[in-house]
C-alpha positions in Angstrom: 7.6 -3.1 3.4 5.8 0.1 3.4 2.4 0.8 2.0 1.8 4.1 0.7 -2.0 5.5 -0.3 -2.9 9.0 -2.1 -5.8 10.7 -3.3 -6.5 9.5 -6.7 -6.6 13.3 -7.9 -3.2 14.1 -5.9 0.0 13.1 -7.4 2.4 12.9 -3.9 2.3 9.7 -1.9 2.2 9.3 1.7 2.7 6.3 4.4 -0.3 4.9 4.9 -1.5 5.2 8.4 -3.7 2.8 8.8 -7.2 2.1 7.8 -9.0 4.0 10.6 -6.7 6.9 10.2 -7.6 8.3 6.8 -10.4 10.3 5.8 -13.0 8.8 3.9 -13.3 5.6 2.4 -10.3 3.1 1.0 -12.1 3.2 -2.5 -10.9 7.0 -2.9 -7.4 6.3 -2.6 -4.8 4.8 -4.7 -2.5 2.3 -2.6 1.4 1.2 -3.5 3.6 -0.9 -1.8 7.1 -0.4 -1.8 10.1 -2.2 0.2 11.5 -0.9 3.3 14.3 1.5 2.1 11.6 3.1 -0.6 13.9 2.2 -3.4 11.9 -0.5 -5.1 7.7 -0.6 -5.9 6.6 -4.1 -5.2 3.3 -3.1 -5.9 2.1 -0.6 -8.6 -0.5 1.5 -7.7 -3.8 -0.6 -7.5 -6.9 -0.5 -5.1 -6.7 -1.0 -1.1 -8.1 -5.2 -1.7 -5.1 -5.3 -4.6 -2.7 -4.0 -2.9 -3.1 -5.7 0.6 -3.6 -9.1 -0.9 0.0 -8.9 -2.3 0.9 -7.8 1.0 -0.1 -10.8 2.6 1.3 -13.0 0.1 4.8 -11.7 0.6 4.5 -11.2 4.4 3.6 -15.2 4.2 6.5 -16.3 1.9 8.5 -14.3 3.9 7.9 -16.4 7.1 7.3 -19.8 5.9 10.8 -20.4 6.0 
C-alpha cells in the first residue's frame, strides 16, 4: 500500500514521506491510500487519523492469516 498526502489547496498528490518529513502539521494536508501498483484508492481522501486507521486495519487483516 502507498499513502499519498497533498496540500488541501494543491490538486497533485505525492508519496507521503513520513510524518517528520513534511512541512507543517498533518492537519494541513489531505491523506489517500492507494494499493501498491497505484491503480486502485483504498482510501478516499480523508484526514491523516482517517486515513492511517484504515491503514492499520488492512495491514492487520493482511497478516492474521
Amino acid at each position: 500500500m502507498v499513502m499519498q498526502y497533498k496540500e488541501k489547496s494543491a490538486t497533485r498528490w505525492k508519496d507521503y514521506p513520513g510524518k517528520d518529513k513534511i512541512e507543517g502539521a498533518p492537519s494541513k494536508y489531505d491523506f489517500r491510500l492507494m494499493n501498491k501498483d497505484k491503480t486502485k484508492v483504498l482510501v478516499e481522501k480523508g484526514n491523516y487519523e482517517k486515513v492511517l486507521k484504515r491503514f492499520r486495519q488492512i495491514e492487520f487483516f493482511k497478516h492474521k492469516g
